[in-house]
KELO-485253 format. One line per 8 residues: number of its first residue (from 1); their letters; for each residue x, y, z of C-alpha. Coordinates in steps of 0.2 Angstrom, whole numbers, m for minus. Example, Ala and Ser with C-alpha at 12.3 -4.5 7.8 and 13.67 -1.06 7.14 Angstrom:
BEGIN
1	AS	62,m22,39; 68,m5,36
end
This chain:
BEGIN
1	XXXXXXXX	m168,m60,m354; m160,m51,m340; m150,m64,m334; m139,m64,m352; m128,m53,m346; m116,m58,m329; m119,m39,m320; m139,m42,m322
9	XXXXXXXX	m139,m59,m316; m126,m53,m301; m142,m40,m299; m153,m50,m297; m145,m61,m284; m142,m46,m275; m162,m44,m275; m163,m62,m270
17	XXXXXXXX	m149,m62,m257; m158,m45,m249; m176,m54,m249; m167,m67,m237; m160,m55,m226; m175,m50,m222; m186,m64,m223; m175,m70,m210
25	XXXXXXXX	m173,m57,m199; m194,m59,m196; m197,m69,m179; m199,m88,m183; m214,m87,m172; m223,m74,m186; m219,m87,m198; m228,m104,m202
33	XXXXXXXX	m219,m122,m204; m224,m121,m221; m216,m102,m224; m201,m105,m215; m197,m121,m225; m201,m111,m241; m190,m98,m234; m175,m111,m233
41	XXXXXXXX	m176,m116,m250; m177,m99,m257; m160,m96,m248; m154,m113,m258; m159,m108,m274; m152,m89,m270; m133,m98,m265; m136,m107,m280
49	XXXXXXXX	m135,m93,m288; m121,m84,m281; m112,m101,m285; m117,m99,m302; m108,m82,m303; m93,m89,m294; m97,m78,m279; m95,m92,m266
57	XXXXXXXX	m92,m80,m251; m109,m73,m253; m115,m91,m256; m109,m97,m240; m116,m83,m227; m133,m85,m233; m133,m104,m230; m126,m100,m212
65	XXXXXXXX	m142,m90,m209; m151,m105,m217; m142,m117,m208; m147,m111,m191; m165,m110,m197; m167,m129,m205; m157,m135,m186; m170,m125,m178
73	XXXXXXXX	m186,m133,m186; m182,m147,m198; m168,m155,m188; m174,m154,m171; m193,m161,m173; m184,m176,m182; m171,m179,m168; m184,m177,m155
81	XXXXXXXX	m196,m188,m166; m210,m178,m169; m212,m185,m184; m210,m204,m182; m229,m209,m177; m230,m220,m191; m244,m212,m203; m239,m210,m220
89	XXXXXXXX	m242,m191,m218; m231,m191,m206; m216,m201,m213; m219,m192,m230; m215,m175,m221; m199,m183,m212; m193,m187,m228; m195,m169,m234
97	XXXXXXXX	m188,m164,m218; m173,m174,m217; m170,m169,m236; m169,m152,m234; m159,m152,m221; m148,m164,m231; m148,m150,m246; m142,m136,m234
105	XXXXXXXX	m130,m146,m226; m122,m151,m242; m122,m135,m251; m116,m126,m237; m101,m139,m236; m97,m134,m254; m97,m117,m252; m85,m119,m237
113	XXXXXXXX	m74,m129,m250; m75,m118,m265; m66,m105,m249; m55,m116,m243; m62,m116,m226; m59,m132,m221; m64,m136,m203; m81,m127,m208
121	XXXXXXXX	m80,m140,m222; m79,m154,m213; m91,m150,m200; m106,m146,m215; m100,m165,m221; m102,m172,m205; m118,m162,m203; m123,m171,m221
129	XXXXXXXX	m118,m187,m217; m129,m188,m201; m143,m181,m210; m142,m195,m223; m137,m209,m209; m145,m205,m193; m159,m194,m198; m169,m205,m212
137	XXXXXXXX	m185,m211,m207; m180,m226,m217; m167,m239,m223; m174,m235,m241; m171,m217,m240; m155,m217,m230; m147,m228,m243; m152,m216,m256
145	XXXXXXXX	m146,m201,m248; m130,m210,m243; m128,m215,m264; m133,m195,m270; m120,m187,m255; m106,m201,m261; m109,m197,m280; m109,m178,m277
153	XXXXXXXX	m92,m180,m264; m84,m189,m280; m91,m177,m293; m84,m162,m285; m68,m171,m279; m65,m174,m298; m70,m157,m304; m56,m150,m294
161	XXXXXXXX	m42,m164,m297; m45,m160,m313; m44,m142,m310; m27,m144,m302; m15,m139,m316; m27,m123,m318; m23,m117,m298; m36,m125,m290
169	XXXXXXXX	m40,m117,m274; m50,m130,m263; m35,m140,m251; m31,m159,m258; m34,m163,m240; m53,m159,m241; m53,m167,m259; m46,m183,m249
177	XXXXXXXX	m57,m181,m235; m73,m180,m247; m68,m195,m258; m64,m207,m241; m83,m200,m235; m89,m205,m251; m82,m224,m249; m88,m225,m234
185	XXXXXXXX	m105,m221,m239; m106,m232,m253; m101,m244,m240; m117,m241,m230; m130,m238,m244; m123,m255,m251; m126,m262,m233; m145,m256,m232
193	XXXXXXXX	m150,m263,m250; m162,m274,m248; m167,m270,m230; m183,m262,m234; m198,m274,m235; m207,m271,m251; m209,m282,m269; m205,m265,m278
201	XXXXXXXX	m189,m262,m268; m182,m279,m269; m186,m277,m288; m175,m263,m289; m161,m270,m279; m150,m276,m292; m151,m259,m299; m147,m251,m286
209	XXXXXXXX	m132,m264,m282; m124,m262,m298; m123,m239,m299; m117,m242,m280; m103,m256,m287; m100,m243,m302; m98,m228,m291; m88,m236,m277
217	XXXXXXXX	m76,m244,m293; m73,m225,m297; m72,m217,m280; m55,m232,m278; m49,m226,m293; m49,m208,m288; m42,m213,m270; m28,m224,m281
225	XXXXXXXX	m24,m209,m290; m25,m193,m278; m15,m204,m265; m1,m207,m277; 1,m190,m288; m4,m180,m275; m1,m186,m257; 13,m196,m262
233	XXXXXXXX	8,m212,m254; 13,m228,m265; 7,m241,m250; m10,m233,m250; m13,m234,m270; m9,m250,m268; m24,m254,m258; m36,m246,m267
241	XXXXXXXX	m32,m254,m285; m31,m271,m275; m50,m264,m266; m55,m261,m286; m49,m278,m294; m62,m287,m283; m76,m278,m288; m84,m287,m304
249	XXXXXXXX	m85,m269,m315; m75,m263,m328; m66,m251,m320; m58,m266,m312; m51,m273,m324; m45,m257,m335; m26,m254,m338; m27,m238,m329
257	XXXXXXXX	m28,m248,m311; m11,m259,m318; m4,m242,m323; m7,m235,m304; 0,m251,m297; 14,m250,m308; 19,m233,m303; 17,m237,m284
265	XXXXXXXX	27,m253,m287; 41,m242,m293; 40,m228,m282; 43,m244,m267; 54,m252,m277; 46,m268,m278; 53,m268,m296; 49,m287,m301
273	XXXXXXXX	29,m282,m296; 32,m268,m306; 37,m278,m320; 24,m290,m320; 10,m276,m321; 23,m267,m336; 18,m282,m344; 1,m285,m342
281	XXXXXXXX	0,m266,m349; 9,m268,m364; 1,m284,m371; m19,m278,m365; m27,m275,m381; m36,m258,m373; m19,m252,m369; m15,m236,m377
289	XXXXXXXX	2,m229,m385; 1,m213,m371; m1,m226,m357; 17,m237,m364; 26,m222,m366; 21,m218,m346; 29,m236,m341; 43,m232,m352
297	XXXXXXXX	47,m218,m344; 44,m221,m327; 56,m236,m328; 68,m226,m335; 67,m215,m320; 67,m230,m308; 87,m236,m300; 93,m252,m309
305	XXXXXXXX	80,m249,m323; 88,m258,m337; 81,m275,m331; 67,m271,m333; 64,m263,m347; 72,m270,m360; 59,m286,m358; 44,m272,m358
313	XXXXXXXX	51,m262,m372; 50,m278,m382; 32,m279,m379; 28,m262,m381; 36,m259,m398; 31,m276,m404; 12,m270,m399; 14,m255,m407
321	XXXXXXXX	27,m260,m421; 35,m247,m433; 26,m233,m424; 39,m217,m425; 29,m207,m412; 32,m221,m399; 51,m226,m403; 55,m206,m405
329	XXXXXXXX	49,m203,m387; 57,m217,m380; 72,m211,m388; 71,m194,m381; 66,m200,m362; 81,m212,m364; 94,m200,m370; 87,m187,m357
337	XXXXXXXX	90,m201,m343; 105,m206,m349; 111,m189,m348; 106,m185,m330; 115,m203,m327; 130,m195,m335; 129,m177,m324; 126,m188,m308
345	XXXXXXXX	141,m201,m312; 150,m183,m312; 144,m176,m296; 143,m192,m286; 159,m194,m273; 154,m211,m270; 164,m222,m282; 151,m237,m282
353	XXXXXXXX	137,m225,m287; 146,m217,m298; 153,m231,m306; 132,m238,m306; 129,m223,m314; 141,m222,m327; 136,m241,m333; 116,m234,m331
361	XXXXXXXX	122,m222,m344; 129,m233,m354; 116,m247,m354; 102,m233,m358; 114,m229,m374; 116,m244,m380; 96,m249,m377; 91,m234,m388
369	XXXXXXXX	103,m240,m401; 99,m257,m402; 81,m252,m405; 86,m242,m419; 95,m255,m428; 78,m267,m425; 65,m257,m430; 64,m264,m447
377	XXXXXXXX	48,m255,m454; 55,m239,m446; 63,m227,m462; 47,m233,m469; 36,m225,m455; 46,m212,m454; 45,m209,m473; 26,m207,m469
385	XXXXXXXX	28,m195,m452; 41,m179,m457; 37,m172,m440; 44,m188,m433; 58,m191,m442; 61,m172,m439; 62,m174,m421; 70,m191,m421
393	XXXXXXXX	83,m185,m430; 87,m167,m420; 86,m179,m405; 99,m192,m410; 110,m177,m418; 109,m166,m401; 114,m181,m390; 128,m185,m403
401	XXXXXXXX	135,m166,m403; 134,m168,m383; 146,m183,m382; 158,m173,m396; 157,m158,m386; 163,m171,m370; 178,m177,m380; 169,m193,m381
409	XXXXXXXX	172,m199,m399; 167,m216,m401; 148,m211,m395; 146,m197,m405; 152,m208,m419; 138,m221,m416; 123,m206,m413; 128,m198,m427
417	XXXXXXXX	129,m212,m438; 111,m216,m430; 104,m199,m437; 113,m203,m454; 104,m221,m456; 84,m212,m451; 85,m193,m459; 81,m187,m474
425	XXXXXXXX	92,m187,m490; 93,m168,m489; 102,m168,m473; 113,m184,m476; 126,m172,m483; 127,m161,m466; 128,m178,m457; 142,m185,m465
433	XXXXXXXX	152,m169,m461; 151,m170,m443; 154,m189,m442; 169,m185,m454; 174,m171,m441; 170,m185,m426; 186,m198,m438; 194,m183,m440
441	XXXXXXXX	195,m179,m418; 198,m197,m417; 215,m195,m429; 206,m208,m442; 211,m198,m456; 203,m213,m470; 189,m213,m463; 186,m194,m461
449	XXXXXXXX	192,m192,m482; 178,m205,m486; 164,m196,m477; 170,m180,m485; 166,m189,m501; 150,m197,m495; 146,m178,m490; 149,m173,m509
457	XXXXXXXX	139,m184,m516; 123,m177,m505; 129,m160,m505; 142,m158,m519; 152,m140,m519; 149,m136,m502; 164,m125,m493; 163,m134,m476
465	XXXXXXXX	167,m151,m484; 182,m144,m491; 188,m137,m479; 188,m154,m468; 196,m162,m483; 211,m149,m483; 213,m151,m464; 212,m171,m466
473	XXXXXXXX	228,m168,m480; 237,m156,m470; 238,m169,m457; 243,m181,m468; 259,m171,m474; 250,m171,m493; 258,m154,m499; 252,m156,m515
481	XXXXXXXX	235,m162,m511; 235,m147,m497; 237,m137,m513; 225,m144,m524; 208,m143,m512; 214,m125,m508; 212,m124,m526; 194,m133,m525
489	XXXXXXXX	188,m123,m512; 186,m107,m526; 175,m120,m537; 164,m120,m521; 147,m114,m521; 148,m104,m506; 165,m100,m505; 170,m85,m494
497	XXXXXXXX	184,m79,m486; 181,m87,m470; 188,m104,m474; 202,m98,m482; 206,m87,m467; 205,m104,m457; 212,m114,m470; 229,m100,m467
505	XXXXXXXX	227,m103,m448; 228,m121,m448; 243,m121,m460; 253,m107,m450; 250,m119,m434; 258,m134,m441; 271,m124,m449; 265,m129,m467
513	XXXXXXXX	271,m113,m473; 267,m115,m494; 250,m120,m489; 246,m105,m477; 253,m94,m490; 243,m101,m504; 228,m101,m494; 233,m80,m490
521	XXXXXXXX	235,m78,m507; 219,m85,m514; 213,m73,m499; 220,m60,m506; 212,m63,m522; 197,m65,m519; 195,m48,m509; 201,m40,m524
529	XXXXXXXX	188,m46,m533; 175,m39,m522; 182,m22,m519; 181,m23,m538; 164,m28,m536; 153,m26,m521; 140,m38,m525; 153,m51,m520
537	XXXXXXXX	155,m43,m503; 139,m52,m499; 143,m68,m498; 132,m83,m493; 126,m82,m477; 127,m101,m471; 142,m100,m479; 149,m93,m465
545	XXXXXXXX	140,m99,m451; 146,m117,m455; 160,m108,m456; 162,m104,m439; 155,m120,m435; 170,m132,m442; 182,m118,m432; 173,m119,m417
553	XXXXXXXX	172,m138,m417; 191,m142,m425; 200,m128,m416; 215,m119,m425; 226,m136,m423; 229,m150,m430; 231,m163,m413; 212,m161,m407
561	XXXXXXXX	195,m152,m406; 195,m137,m396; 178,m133,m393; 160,m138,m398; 149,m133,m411; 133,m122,m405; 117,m121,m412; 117,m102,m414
569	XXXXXXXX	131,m93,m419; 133,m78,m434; 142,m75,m445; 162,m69,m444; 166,m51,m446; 173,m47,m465; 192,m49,m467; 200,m32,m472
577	XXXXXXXX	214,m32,m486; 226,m23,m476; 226,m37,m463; 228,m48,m477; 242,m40,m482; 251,m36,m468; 250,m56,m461; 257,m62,m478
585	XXXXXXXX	271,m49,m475; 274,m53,m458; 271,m73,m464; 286,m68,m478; 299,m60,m468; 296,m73,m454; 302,m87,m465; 316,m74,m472
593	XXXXXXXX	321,m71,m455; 323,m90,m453; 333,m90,m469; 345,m81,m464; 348,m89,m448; 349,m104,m457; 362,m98,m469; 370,m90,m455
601	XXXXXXXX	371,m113,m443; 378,m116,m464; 393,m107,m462; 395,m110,m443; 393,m130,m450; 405,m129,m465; 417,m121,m455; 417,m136,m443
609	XXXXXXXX	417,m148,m458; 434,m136,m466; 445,m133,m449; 451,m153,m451; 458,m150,m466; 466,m135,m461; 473,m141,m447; 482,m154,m459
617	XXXXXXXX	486,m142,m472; 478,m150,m486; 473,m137,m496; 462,m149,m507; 452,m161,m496; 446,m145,m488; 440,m138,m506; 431,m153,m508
625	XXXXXXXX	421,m152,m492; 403,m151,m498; 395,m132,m495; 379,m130,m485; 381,m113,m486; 381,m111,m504; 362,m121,m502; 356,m112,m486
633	XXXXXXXX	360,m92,m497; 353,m100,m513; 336,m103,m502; 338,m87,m495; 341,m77,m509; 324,m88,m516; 316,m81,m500; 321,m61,m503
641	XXXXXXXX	316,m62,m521; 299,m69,m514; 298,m57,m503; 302,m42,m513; 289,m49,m525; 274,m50,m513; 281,m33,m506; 279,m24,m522
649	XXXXXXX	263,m31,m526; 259,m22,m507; 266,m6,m511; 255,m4,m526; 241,m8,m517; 244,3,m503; 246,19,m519
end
């Protein structure tokens, strides 16, 4: 009952550790064979016990102390061969003998690993292996302690490879250094089966034959494994899985061994091996999706990868067909290849590589499209999977907003268009902005109009869609169409004033001055209406996010994009009427200004067209000389009425 807690059981092997301490500081001559033996397996049981608690320091100094007794009693009479006189009695005690000092040996060598001391380590493993090799009275029991010391050395070497992630802190060297003593024992206890006379034994040979074959299949596969994830050493691996495909087990012949030659195939660069074993992966019945997706993705890592994979991603998908977890990761790994491709084509100073680069890029692109367009059953599936489709689709659309942000059009176009064709209804409207904005960077003013419509249809009324479709007709020159969406934009459902204030900007830039003044006016208006009432201050909050989105993405002209659309941005600052105001003013008396000027080249131009006529002295061709004048006041004076209307509508505002 004591030991429930961690503090009493820590007591009581302070108890026990205290009891050896002094048991063995009494003289070995006080102390019968039989005691002293008793006295080394009380200090076992007592470090088995520190182990327990994760006190391995402890652990290790009290089997030094039973170390030094075992060699002193135990080891030596069997060296010496006190023991091998051939009675029954006899041999049954060496076996006890050779045993314990086996145990000790071993335990110590873990204790020494668990504290990373590794030349004590290897010495306790060497002291183990002798026990189990040189010290059995027998073939029968050195076999069998040679099989337990293997299947513990791999037991523990799996324990912390799988501990590895956690911050294991036993060396990879020792772990490497116990799994190549545990092949080689196998390797000895497999060679002393059947050595031992005896009907019972040779009965249990085949047994014994097939847990050795079994163990030794596993010891390869952890070898295959720790040499290339950890040590790095693809030459190695190979030799083990071709050690484990001539073993008759099943580990033999499990995908896992064609995945670890895959992987060292690559990592050499033997890429047509590395092939042949993609293959036999993908079409083994007991290959699972996880283990695909790792061939996938380490051929998408591999130089000159395309070759290769296209022919395996065949199979793969066609083994798992209409699976959107499997076609959403590949997507993601290629995209993410494809984009570190792109970065090194941009770094590289090497024109060959930068050029393999660049076509690398483009071959992953066009892989991951093409699988799209295939994958028949796919919206179904996805239908099925939200998450999937979810992630699919942020995928697709992230890569597409990458290659807008880069200028590059025509990509963006066809990822974007890839999102539109797989996500969900509810977000088709979103979609079809950005591809109109993508026809739109591209001077494809059609095709940017009809996917403003096709925007409508899945989000009618939205502001953004507008907007694009008043920039679309201010680049075509339609005044009167300008007019009629600025118009539109109030029927919107979340129309605020911040597309009317980019509406004004991109008009003023293009110099389409009834527009921006239309657009400042319905401004105006509308921040009337909420000083007259401030629920309307709020306006909607996407609204103007989106806002900011279409102004970061088209800029503020109407040649090209700017910038880029973020993910996260907030909303613009409210407008104040004064600035309103005072722009519209300033908007007015420019054009005014320009009038006037203009009236001012008239008269310069009919006095040019007049001074003939003079010079003649015809009197009546020069009053027939058409007046430009006369057109360039009237337009002025058109201008100053304006002006002085707007002005007075100012004035009251400012009282």
């Amino acid at each position: 009952g004591l030991c429930n807690s961690t503090a009493a059981a820590e007591q009581i092997a302070w108890l026990r550790h205290t009891a050896c301490s002094m048991l063995l500081d009494v003289p070995q001559a006080l102390l019968q064979e039989g005691q002293q033996l008793q006295l080394v397996r009380f200090c076992l049981k007592t470090s088995e016990a520190w182990g327990a608690l994760d006190r391995w320091e402890q652990s290790e100094l009290l089997l030094a102390s039973a170390a030094r007794l075992v060699t002193a009693t135990c080891s030596t009479a069997l060296a010496e061969g006190h023991l091998q006189q051939g009675t029954r009695l006899l041999a049954s005690k060496a076996e006890e003998y050779c045993l314990l000092v086996y145990e000790v040996h071993l335990a110590r060598y873990t204790a020494a690993c668990k504290t990373n001391q590794q030349e004590l380590a290897r010495e306790e493993l060497m002291l183990a292996r002798a026990a189990a090799e040189d010290l059995a009275p027998s073939t029968h029991s050195s076999s069998m302690m040679s099989y337990k010391l293997a299947r513990h050395l791999h037991a523990q070497a799996m324990h912390e490879l799988e501990s590895t992630t956690a911050g294991a802190a036993i060396s990879m060297e020792l772990v490497q250094d116990a799994l190549k003593a545990a092949y080689d024992l196998v390797l000895r206890a497999k060679s002393l089966v059947g050595e031992d006379e005896g009907t019972e034994l040779a009965a249990a040979s085949a047994d014994r034959i097939k847990n050795l074959l079994q163990l030794e299949a596993k010891i390869l596969l952890a070898l295959a494994y720790l040499q290339l994830q950890i040590a790095q050493d693809p030459a190695s691996c190979l030799k083990c899985t071709e050690a484990l495909r001539q073993l008759e087990t099943a580990e033999g012949n499990h995908p896992v061994v064609s995945l670890l030659a895959f992987k060292a195939f690559v990592d050499l660069g033997m890429m047509e091996e590395a092939e042949k074993e993609a293959t036999g992966i993908a079409v083994s019945d007991s290959t699972s999706r996880e283990m695909c997706l790792v061939v996938l993705t380490k051929l998408l890592q591999a130089p000159g990868r395309t070759a290769q994979l296209k022919p395996v991603l065949q199979l793969v998908l066609g083994h798992f067909p209409a699976d959107p977890e499997l076609l959403t990761s590949f997507t993601e790994t290629a995209l993410a290849a494809a984009t570190a491709a792109s970065a090194a084509a941009a770094q590289s100073i090497d024109a060959a590589e930068c050029q393999q680069q660049r076509q690398s890029c483009q071959d992953l692109r066009q892989l991951v499209l093409e699988q799209l367009e295939g994958a028949g059953d796919i919206k179904t599936a996805l239908a099925e999977a939200p998450a999937q489709q979810e992630q699919l689709c942020d995928v697709l659309y992230q890569y597409g907003l990458a290659c807008f942000t880069a200028k590059d059009f025509n990509t963006a176009v066809k990822f974007f268009s890839a999102t539109y064709s797989v996500c969900e209804d509810r977000v088709k409207g979103r979609v079809a902005r950005v591809l109109a904005m993508c026809h739109l960077g591209q001077q494809q003013l059609d095709k940017a109009k009809s996917f403003c419509g096709l925007s409508d249809t899945y989000e009618p009324g939205v502001i953004a869609t507008s907007f694009i479709r008043f920039k679309v007709l201010l680049l075509e020159g339609n005044e009167p169409g300008v007019l009629d969406e600025l118009k539109h934009m109030i029927t919107c459902k979340d129309y605020c004033h911040d597309m009317l204030w980019f509406a004004f900007k991109e008009a003023n830039t293009v110099h389409a001055r009834i527009a921006a003044e239309a657009a400042l006016e319905q401004l105006h208006n509308l921040l009337m209406r909420q000083a007259h009432n401030p629920d309307q201050h709020a306006s909607t909050a996407a609204a103007a996010v989106e806002a900011a989105v279409v102004e970061c993405t088209l800029g503020t002209n109407s040649s090209s994009s700017n910038g880029a659309p973020v993910r996260k941005i907030t909303a613009t600052p409210a407008i104040a009427e004064c600035v309103v105001l005072r722009v519209w003013v300033k908007l007015l008396l420019d054009d005014l200004t320009q009038r006037i000027n203009a009236v001012a080249a008239a008269r310069k131009a009919d006095e040019a067209a007049v001074a003939p006529a003079a010079a003649a002295h015809d009197p009546g061709a020069a009053q027939q000389q058409p007046s430009a004048t006369a057109a360039a006041v009237a337009a002025a004076c058109q201008s100053l009425a304006h002006f002085s209307e707007v002005l007075s509508r100012v004035s009251m505002r400012v009282r």
